[in-house]
C-alpha positions as CSV (number, residue, x, y, z in Angstrom):
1,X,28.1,284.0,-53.8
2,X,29.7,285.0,-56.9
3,X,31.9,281.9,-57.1
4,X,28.9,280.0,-55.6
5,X,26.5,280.6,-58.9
6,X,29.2,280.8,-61.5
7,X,29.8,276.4,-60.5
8,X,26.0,275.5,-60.9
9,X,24.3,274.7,-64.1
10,X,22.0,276.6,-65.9
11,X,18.9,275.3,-65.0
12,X,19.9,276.1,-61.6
13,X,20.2,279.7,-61.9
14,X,17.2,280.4,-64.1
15,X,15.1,278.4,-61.2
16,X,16.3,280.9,-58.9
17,X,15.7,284.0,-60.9
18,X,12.2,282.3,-61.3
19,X,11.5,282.1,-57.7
20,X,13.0,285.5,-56.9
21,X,10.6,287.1,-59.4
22,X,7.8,285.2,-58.0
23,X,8.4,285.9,-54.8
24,X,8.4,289.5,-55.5
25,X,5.9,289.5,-57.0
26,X,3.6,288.2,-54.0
27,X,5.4,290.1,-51.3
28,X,4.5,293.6,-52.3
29,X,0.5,292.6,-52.0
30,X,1.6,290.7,-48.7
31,X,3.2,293.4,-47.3
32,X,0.1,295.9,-47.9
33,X,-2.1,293.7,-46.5
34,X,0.4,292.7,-43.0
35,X,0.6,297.0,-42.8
36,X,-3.4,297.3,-43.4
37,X,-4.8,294.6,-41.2
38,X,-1.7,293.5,-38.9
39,X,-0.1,290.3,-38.4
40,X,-3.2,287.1,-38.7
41,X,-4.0,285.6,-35.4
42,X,-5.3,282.9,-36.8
43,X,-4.2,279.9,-38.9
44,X,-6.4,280.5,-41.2
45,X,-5.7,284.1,-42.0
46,X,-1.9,283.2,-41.8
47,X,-2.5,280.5,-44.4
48,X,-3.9,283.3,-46.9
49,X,-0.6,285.5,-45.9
50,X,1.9,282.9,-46.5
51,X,-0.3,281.2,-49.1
52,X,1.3,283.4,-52.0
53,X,4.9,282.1,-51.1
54,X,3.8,278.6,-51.4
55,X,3.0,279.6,-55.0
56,X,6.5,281.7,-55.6
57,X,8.0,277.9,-54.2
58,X,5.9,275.9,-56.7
59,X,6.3,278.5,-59.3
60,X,10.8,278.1,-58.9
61,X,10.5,274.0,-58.6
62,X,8.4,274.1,-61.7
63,X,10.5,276.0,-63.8
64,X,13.7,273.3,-62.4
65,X,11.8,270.7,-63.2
66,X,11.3,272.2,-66.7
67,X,14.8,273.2,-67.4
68,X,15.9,269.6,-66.7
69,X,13.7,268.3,-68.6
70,X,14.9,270.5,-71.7
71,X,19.0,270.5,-70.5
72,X,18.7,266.4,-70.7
73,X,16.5,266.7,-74.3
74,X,19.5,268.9,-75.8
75,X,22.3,266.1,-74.0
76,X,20.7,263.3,-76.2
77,X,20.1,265.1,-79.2
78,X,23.5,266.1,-78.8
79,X,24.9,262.7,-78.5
């Protein structure tokens, strides 16, 4: 795993440390409410469980889409 991150770019790494810290951030509340009410029956209440994960997904591809952006602004400047 090591080897694995030290080959990808930056932008890679930070999108992952992005959705890590997201994610961790909605799985403590999750986990509360799983342990309060049990696992949702229905699609509905499953939705509002896995919901915050959705977010902690959109949260990681936003912050790839960003560093791109910004990795490919410093290339041309650089150039």
């Amino acid at each position: 795993m090591k080897e694995w991150l030290k080959k990808q770019p930056d932008w890679v790494i930070r999108a992952l440390k992005t959705a890590a810290q997201a994610f961790g951030g909605v799985l403590v509340p999750e986990i509360v409410v799983i342990l309060k009410g049990g696992w949702p029956e229905s699609w509905s209440a499953l939705w509002a469980v896995l919901s915050p994960v959705v977010s902690a997904a959109l949260a990681a591809a936003i912050c790839a889409a960003w560093n791109i952006i910004l990795e490919r602004l410093k290339e041309g400047k650089a150039q």
